[in-house]
Backbone as a printed PyTorch tensor [residue, N CA C, xyz], in Angstrom:
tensor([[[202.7860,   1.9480, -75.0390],
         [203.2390,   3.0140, -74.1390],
         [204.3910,   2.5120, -73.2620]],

        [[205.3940,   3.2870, -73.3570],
         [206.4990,   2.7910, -72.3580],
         [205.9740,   3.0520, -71.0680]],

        [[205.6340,   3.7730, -70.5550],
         [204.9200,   3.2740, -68.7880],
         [203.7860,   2.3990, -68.6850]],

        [[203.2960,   1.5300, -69.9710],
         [202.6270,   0.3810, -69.6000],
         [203.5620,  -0.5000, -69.9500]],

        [[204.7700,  -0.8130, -70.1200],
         [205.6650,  -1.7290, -70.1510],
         [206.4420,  -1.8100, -68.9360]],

        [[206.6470,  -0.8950, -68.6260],
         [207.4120,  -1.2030, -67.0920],
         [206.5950,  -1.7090, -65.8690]],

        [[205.6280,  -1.7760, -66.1920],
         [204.8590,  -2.5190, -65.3820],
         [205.3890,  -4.6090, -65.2420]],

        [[205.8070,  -4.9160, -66.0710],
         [206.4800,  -6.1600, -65.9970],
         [207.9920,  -6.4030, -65.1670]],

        [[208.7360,  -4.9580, -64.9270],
         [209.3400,  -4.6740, -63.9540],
         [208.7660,  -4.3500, -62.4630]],

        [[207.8310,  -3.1610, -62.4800],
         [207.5210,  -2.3280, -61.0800],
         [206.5000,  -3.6630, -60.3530]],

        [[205.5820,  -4.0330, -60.9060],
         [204.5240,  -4.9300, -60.4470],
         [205.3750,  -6.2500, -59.5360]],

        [[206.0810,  -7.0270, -60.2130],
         [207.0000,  -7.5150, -59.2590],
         [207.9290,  -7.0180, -57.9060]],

        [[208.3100,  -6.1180, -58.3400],
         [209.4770,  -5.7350, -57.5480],
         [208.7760,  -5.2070, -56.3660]],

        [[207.7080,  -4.0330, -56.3930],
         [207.0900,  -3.8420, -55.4360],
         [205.8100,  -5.1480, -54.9050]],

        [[206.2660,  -5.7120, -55.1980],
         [205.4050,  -7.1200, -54.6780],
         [206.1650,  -7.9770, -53.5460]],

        [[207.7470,  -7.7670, -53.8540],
         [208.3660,  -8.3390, -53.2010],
         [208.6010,  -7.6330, -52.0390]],

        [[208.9700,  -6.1010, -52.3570],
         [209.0600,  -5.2980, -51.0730],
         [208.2830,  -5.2010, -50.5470]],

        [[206.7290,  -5.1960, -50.9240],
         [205.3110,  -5.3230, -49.8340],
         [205.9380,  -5.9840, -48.8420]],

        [[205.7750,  -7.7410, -49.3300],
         [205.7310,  -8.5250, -48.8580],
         [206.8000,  -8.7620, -47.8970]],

        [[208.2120,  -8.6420, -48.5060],
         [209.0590,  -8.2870, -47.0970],
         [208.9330,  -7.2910, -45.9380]],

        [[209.0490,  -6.7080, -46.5610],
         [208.8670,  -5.2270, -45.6100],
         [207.8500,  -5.1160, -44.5850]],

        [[206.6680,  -5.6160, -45.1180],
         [205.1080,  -6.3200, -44.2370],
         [205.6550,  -7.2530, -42.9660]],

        [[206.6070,  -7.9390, -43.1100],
         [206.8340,  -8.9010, -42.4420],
         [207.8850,  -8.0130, -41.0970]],

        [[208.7540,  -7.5750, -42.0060],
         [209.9150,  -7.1860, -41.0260],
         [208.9220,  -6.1920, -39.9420]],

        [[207.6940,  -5.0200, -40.4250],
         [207.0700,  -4.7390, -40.3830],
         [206.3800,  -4.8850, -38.6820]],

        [[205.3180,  -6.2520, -39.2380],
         [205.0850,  -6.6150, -38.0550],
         [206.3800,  -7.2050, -36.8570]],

        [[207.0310,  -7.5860, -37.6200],
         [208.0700,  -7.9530, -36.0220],
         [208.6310,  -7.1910, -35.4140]],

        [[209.0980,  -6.0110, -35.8430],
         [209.6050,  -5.0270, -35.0150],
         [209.0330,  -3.8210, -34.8100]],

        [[207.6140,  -3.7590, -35.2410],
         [207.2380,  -2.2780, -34.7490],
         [205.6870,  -2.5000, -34.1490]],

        [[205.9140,  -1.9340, -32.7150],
         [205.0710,  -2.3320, -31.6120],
         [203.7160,  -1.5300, -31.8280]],

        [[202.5070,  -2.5810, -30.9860],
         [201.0470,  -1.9430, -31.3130],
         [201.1430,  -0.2700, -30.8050]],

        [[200.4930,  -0.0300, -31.9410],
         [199.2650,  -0.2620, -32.3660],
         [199.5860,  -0.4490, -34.0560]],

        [[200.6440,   0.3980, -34.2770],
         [201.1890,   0.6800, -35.3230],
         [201.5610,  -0.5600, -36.1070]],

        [[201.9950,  -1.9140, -35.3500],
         [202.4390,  -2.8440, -35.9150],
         [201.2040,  -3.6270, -36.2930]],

        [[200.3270,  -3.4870, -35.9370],
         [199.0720,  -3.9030, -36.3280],
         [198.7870,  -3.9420, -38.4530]],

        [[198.6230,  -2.7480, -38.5990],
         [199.2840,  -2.5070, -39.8670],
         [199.2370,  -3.6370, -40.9180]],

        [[200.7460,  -4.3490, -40.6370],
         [201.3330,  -5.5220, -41.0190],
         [200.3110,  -6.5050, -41.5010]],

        [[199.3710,  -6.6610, -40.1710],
         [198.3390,  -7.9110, -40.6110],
         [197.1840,  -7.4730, -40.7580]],

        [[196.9100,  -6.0760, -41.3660],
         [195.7490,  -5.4270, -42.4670],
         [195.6550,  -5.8380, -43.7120]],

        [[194.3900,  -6.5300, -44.1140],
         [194.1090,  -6.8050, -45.3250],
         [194.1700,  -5.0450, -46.4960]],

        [[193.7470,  -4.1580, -45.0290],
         [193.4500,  -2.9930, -46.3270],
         [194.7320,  -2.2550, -46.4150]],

        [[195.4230,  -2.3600, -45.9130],
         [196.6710,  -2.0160, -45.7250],
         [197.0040,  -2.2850, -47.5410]],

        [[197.1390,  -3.5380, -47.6140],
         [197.2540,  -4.2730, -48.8880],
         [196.8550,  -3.8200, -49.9920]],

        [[194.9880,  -3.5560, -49.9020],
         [194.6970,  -2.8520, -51.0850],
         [194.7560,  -1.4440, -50.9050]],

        [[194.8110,  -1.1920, -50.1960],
         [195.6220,   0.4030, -50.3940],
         [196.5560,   0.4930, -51.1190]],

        [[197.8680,  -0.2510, -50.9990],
         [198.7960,  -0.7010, -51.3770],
         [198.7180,  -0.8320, -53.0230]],

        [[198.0350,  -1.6190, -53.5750],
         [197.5450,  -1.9270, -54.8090],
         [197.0480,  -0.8440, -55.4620]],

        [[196.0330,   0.4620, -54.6090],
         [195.7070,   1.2080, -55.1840],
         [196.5510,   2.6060, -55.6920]],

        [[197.4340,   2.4640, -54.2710],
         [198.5660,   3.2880, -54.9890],
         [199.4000,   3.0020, -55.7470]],

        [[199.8120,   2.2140, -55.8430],
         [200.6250,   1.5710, -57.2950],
         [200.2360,   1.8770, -58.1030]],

        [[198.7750,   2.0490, -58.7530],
         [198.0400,   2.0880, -59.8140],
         [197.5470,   3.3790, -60.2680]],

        [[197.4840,   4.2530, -59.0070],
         [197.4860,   5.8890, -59.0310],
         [198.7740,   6.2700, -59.3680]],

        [[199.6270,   5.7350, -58.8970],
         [201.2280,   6.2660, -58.7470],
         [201.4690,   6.5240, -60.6880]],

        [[201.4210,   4.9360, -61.2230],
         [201.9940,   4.9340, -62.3540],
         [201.1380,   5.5140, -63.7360]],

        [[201.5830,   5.4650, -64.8780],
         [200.4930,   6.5660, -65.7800],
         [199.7190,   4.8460, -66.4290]],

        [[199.5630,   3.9800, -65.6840],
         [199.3020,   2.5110, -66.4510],
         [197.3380,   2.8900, -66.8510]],

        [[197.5960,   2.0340, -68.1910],
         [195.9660,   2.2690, -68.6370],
         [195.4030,   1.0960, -67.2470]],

        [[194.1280,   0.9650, -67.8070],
         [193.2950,   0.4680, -66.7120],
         [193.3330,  -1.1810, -66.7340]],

        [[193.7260,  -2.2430, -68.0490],
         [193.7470,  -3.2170, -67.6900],
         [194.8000,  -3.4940, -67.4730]],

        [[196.5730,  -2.5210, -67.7180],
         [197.3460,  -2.8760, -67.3770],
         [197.6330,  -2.5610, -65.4360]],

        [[197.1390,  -1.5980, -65.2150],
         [196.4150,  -1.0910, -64.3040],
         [196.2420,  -2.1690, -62.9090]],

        [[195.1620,  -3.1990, -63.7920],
         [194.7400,  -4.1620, -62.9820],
         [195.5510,  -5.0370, -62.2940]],

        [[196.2680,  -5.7020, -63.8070],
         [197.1900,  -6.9920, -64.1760],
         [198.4360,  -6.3700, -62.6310]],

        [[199.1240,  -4.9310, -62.6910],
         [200.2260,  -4.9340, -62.4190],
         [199.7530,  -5.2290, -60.8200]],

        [[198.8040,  -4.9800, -60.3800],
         [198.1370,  -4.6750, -59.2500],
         [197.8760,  -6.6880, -58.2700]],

        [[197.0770,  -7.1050, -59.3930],
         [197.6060,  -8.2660, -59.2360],
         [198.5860,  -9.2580, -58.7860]],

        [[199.9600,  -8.8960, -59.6060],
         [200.6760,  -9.5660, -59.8350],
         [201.9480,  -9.0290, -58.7350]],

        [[201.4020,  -7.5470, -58.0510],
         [201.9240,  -7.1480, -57.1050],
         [201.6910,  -7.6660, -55.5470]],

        [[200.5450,  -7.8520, -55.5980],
         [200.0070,  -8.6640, -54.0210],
         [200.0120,  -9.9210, -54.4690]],

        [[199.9340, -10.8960, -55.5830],
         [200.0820, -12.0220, -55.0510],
         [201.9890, -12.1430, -55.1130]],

        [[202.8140, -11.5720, -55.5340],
         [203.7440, -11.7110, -55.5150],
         [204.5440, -11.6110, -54.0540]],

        [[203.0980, -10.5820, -53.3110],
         [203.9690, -10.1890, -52.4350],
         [203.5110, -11.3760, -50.7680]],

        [[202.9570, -12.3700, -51.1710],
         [202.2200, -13.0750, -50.4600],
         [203.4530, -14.5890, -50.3710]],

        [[204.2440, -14.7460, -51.3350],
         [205.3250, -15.7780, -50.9590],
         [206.6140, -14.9780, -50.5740]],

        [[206.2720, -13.7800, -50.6450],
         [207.7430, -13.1770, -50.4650],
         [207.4240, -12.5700, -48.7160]],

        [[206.2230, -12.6380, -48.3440],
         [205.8860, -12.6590, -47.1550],
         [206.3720, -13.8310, -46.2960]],

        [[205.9700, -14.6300, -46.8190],
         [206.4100, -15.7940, -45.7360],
         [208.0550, -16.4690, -46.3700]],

        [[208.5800, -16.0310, -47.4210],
         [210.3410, -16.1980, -47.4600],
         [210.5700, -15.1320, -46.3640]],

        [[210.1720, -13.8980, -46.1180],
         [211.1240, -13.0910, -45.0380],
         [210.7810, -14.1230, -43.5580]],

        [[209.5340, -14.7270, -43.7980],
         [209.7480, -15.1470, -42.6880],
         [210.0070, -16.6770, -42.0780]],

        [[210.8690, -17.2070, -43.4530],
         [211.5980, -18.4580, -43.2730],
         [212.8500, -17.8660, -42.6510]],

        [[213.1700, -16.8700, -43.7050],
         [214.7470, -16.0810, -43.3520],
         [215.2480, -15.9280, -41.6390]],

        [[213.6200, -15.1400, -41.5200],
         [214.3950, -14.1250, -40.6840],
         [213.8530, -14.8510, -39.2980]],

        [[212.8690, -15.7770, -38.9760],
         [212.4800, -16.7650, -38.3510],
         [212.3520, -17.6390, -37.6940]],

        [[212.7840, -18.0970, -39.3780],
         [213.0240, -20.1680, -39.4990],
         [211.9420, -20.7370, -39.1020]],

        [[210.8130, -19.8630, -40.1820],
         [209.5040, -20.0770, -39.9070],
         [209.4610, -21.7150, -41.1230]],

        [[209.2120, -22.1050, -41.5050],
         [208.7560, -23.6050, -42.2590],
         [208.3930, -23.4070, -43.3960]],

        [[209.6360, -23.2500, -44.6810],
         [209.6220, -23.1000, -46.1220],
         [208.5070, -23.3340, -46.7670]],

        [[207.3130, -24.5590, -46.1540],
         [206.3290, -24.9680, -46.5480],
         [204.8900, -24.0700, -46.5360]],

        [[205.4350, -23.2490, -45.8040],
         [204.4740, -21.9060, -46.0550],
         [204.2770, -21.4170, -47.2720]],

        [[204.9110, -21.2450, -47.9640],
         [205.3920, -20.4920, -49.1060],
         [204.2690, -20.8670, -49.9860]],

        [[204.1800, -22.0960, -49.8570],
         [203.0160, -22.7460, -51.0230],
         [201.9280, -23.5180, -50.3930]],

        [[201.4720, -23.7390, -48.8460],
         [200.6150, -23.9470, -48.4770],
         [199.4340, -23.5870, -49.2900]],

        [[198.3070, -24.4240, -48.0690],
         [196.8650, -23.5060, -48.8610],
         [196.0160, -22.1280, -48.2490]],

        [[197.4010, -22.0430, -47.1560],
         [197.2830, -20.9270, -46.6380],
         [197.6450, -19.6000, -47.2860]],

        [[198.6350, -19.8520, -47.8130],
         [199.4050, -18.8900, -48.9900],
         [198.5850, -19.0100, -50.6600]],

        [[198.0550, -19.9010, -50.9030],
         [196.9440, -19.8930, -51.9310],
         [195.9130, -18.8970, -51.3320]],

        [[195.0130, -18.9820, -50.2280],
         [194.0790, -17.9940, -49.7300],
         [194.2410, -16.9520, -50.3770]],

        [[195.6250, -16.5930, -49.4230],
         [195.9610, -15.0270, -49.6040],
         [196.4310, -14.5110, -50.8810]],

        [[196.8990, -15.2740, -51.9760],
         [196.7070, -15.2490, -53.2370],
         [195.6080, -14.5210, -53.7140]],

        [[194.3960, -15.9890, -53.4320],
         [193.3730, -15.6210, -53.9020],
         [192.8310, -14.0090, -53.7410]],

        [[192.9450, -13.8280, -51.9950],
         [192.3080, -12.3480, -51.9480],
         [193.2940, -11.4310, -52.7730]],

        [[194.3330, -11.7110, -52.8190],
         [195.2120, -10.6000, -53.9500],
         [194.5740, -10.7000, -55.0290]],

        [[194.1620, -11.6110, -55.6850],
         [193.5600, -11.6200, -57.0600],
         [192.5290, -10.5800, -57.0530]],

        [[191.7030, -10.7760, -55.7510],
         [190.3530,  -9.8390, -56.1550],
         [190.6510,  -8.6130, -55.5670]],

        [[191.6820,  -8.1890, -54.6160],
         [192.0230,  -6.9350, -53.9970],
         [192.9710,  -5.8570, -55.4380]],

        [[193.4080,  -7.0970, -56.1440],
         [194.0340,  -6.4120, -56.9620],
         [193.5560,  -6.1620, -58.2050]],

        [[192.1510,  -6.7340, -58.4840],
         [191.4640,  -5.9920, -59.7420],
         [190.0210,  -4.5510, -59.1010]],

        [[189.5390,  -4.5330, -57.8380],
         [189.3190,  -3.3990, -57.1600],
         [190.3540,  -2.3630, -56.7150]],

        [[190.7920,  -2.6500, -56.3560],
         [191.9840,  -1.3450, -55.9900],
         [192.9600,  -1.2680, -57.0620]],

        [[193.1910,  -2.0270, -57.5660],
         [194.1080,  -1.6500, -58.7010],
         [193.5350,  -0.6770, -60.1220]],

        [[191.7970,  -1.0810, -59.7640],
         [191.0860,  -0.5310, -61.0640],
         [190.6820,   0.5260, -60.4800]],

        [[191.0370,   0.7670, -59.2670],
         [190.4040,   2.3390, -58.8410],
         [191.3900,   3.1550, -58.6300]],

        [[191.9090,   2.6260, -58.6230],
         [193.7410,   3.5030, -58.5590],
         [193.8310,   4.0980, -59.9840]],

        [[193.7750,   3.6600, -61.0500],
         [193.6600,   4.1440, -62.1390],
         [192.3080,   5.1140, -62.4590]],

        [[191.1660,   4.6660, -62.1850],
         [189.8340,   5.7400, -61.9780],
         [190.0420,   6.7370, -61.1770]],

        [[190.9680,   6.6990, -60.1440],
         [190.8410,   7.7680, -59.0320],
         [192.0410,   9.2750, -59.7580]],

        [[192.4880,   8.8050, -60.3310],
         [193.4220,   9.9130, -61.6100],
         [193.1170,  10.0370, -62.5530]],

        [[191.7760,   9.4820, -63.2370],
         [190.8850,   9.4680, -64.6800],
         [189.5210,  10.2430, -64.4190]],

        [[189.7620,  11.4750, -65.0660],
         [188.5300,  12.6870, -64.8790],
         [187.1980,  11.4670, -64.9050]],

        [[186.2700,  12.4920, -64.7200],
         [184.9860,  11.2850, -65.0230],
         [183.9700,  11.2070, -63.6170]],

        [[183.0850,  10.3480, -63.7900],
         [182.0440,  10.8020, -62.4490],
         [182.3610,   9.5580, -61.5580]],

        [[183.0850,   8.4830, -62.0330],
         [183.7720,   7.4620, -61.1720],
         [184.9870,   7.9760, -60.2680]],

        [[185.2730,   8.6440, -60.3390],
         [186.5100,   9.7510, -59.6380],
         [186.4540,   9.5470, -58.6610]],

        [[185.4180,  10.1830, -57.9350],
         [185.2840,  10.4380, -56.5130],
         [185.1210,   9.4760, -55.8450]],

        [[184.0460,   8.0900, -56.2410],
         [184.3880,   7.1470, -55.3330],
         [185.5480,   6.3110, -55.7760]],

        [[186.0610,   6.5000, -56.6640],
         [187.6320,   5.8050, -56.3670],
         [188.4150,   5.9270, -55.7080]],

        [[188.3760,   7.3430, -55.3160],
         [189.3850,   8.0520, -54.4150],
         [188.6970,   8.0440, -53.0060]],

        [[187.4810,   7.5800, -52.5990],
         [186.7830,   7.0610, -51.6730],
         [187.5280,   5.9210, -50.9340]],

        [[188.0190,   4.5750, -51.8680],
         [187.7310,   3.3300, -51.4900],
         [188.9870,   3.0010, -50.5380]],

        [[190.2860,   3.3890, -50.5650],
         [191.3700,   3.2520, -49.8320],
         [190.7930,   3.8870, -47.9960]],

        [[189.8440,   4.9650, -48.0330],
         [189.5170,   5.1950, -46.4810],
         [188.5250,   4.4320, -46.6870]],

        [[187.2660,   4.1050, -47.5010],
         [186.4760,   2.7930, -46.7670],
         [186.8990,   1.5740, -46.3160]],

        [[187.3750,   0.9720, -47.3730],
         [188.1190,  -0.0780, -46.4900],
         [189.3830,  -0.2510, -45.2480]],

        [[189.7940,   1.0490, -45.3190],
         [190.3190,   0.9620, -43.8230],
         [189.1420,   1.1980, -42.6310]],

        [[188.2490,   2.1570, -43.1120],
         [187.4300,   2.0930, -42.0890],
         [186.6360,   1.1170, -41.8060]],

        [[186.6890,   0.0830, -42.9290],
         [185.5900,  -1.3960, -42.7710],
         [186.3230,  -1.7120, -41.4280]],

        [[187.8510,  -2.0210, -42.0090],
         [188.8180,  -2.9480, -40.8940],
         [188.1190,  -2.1980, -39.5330]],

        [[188.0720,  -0.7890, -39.5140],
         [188.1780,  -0.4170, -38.3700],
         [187.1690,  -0.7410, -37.2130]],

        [[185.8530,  -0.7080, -38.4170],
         [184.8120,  -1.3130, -37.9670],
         [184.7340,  -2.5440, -37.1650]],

        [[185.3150,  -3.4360, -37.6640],
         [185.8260,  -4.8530, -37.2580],
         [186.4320,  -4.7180, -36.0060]],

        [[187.4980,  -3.8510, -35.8740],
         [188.6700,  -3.8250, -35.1210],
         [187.6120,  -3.4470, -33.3620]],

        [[186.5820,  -1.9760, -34.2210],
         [185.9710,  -1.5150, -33.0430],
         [184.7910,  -2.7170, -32.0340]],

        [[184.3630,  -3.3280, -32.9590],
         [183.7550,  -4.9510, -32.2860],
         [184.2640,  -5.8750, -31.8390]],

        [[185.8740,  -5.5510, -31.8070],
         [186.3560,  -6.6350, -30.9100],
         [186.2720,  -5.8170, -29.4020]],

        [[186.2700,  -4.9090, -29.4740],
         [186.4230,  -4.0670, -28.0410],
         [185.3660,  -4.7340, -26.8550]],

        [[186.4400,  -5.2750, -26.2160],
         [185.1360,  -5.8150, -24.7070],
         [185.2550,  -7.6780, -24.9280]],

        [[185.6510,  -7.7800, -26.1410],
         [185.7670,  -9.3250, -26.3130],
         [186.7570,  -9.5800, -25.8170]],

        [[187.0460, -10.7140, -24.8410],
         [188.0710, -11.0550, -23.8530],
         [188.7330, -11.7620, -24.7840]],

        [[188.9340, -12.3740, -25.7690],
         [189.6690, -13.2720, -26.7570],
         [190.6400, -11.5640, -27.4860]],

        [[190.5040, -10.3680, -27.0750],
         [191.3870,  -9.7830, -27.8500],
         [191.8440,  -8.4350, -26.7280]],

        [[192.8820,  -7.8230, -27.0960],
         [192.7780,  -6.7800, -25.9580],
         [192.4460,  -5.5990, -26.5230]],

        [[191.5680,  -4.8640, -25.1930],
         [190.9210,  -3.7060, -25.5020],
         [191.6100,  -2.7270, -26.1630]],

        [[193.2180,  -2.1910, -25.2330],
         [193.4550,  -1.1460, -25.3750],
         [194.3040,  -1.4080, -26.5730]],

        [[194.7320,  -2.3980, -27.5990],
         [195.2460,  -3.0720, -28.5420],
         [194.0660,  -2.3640, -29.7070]],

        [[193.0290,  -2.7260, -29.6750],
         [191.8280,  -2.9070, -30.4160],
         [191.3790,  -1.1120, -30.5240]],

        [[191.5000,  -0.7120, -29.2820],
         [190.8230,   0.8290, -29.5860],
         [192.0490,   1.8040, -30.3540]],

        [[193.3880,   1.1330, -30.0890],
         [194.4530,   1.8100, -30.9570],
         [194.5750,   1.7170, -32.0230]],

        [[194.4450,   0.1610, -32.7740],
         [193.9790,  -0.1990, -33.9920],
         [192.6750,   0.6850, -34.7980]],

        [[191.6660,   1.0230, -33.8720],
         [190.7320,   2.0250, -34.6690],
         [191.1890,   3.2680, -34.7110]],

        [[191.9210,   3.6080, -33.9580],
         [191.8750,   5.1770, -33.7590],
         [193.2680,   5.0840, -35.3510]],

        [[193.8850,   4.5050, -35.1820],
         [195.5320,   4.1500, -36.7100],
         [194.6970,   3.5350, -37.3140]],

        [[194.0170,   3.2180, -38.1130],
         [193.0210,   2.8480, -39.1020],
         [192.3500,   4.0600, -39.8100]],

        [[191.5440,   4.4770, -38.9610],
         [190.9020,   5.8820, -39.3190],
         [191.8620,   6.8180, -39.4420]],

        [[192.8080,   6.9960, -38.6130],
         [193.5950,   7.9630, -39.1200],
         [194.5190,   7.9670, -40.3490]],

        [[194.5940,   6.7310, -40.5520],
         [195.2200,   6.5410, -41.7440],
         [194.1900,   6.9470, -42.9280]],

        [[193.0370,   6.0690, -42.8380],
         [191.9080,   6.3850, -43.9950],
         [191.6660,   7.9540, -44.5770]],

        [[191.6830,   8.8510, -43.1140],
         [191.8990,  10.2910, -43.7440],
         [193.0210,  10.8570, -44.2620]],

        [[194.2860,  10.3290, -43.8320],
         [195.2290,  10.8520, -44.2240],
         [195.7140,  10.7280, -46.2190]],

        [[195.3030,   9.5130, -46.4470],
         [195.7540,   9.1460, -47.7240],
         [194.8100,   9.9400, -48.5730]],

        [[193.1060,  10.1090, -47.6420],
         [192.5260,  10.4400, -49.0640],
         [192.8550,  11.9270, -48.8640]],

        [[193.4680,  12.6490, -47.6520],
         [193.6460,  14.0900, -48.3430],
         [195.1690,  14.1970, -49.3400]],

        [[195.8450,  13.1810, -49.0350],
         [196.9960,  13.0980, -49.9990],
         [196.5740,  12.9880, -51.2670]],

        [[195.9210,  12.1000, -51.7600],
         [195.5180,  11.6910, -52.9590],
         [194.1080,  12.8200, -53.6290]],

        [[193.6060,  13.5220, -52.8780],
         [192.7040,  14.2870, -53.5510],
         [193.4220,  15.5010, -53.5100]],

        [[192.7920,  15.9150, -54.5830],
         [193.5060,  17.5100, -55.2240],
         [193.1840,  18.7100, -55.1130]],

        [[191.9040,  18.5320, -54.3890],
         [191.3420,  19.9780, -53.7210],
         [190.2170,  19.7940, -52.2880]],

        [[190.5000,  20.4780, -51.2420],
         [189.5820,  20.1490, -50.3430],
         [188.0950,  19.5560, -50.4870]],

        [[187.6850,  20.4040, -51.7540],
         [185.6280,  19.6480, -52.0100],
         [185.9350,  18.1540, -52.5770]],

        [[187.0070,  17.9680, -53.1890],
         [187.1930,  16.6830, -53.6670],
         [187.6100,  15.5360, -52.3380]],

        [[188.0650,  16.2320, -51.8990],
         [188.6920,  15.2910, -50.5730],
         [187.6990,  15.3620, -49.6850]],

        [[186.9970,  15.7920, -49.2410],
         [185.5510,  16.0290, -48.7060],
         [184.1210,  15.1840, -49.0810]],

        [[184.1560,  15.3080, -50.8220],
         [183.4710,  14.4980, -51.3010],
         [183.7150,  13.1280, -50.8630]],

        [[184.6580,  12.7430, -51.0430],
         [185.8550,  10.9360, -51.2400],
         [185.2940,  10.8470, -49.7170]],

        [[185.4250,  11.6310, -48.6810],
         [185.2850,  11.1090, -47.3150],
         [183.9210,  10.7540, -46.9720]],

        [[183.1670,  11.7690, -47.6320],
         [181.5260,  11.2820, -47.7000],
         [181.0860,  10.0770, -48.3580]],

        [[181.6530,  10.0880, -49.4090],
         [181.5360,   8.8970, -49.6720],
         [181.8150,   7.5810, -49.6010]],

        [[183.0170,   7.9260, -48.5820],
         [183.2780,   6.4790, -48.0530],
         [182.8610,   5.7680, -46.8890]],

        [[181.7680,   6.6850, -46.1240],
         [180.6630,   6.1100, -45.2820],
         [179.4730,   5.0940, -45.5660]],

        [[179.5630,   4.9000, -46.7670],
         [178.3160,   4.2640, -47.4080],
         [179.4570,   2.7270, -47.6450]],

        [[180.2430,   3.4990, -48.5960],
         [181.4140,   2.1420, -48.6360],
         [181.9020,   1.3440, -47.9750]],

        [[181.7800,   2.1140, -46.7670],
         [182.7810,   1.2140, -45.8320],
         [181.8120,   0.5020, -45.0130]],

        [[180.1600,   0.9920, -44.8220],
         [179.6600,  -0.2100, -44.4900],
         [179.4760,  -1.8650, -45.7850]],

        [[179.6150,  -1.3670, -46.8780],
         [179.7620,  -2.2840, -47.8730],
         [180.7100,  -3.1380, -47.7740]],

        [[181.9970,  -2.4070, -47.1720],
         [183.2580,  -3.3560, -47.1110],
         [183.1510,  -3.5800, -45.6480]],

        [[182.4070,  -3.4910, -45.1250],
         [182.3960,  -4.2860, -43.6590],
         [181.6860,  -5.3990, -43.9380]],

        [[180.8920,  -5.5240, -44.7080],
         [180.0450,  -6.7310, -45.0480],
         [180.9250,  -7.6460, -45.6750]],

        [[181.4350,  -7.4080, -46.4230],
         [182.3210,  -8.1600, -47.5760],
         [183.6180,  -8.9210, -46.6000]],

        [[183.9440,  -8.0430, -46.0070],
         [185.7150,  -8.6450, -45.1870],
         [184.7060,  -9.6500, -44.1970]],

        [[183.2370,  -9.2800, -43.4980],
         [182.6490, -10.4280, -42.5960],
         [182.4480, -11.4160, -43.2320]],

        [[182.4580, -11.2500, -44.9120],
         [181.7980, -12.8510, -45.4920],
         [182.8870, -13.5380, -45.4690]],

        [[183.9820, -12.5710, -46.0410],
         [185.4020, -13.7420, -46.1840],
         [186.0990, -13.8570, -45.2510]],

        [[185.5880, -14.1850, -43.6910],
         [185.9890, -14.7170, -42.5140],
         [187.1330, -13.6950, -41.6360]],

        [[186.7820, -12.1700, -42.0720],
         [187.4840, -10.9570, -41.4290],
         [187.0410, -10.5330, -40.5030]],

        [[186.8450, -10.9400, -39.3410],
         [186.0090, -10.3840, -38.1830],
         [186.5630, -10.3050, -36.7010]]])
């Protein structure tokens, strides 16, 4: 299929613009909004629309999804040698391996639901679920820092309130009729305590 071949083009390229753009991102656009930037779900959101966007089958699906966040994880920290003169050695730290790594697994979940969430079927609905659960995990997170003196409040309650609002906004974009978009939101209450668990194991809190 020629739109599973261009995936060896799009998967890069938007890997790189994540990753820049993420950066420029956080430096110039002020909380709450700039917050954003240093969202893990931000990311697989990111991944999942890529994968909704394009007509890619499901393991190409995955692969492009992949190869899009970890791509976009050295091109994160080149914008911010550039623009900086942050320490080239970032690039390949084992800090930049991490975030690899979570691209690897952000990008075979969201990348494989990005493709389910446009594939009729009874997996549908929570595919098109998972982009507002996991923002609402973050948000979850975000709402437990509130009152902790190591973070600021009114920082933290803006971050939930642009979290959640984001989480609804995409899934009424992405669903195709109000009961469907309704469904996806119900169902991402169950999810998103799932992905609150998951971002607490891998040191997201």
């Amino acid at each position: 299929m020629v739109s599973n071949r261009i995936v060896v083009v799009v998967a890069p390229v938007a890997g790189v613009l994540l990753g820049v753009l993420d950066f420029v991102w956080i430096k110039y656009v002020p909380s709450p909004f700039g917050g954003l930037g240093n969202s893990l779900a931000v990311w697989a959101v990111a991944a999942f629309l890529l994968t909704r966007g394009f007509r890619w089958s499901l393991p190409v699906g995955i692969l492009g999804a992949i190869v899009c966040l970890v791509v976009a994880v050295p091109s994160y920290y080149l914008a911010a040698t550039l623009i900086q003169n942050d320490d080239w050695s970032n690039l390949y730290n084992a800090n930049s391996f991490l975030w690899m790594g979570f691209g690897v697994v952000a990008g075979v979940v969201f990348g494989g639901t990005g493709v389910l969430a446009r594939t009729p079927g009874r997996l549908r609905p929570v595919a098109l679920a998972m982009p507002a659960a996991v923002l609402f995990a973050e948000a979850v997170i975000a709402a437990r820092r509130i009152g902790d003196p190591s973070y600021d409040t009114t920082g933290q309650v803006g971050s939930v309130a642009v979290l959640v609002g984001l989480g609804v906004m995409i899934t009424l974009l992405v669903g195709r009729s109000w009961a469907q978009r309704g469904l996806a939101l119900l169902i991402a209450l169950p999810l998103t305590a799932i992905g609150y668990v998951l971002l607490s194991v891998t040191g997201f809190r």
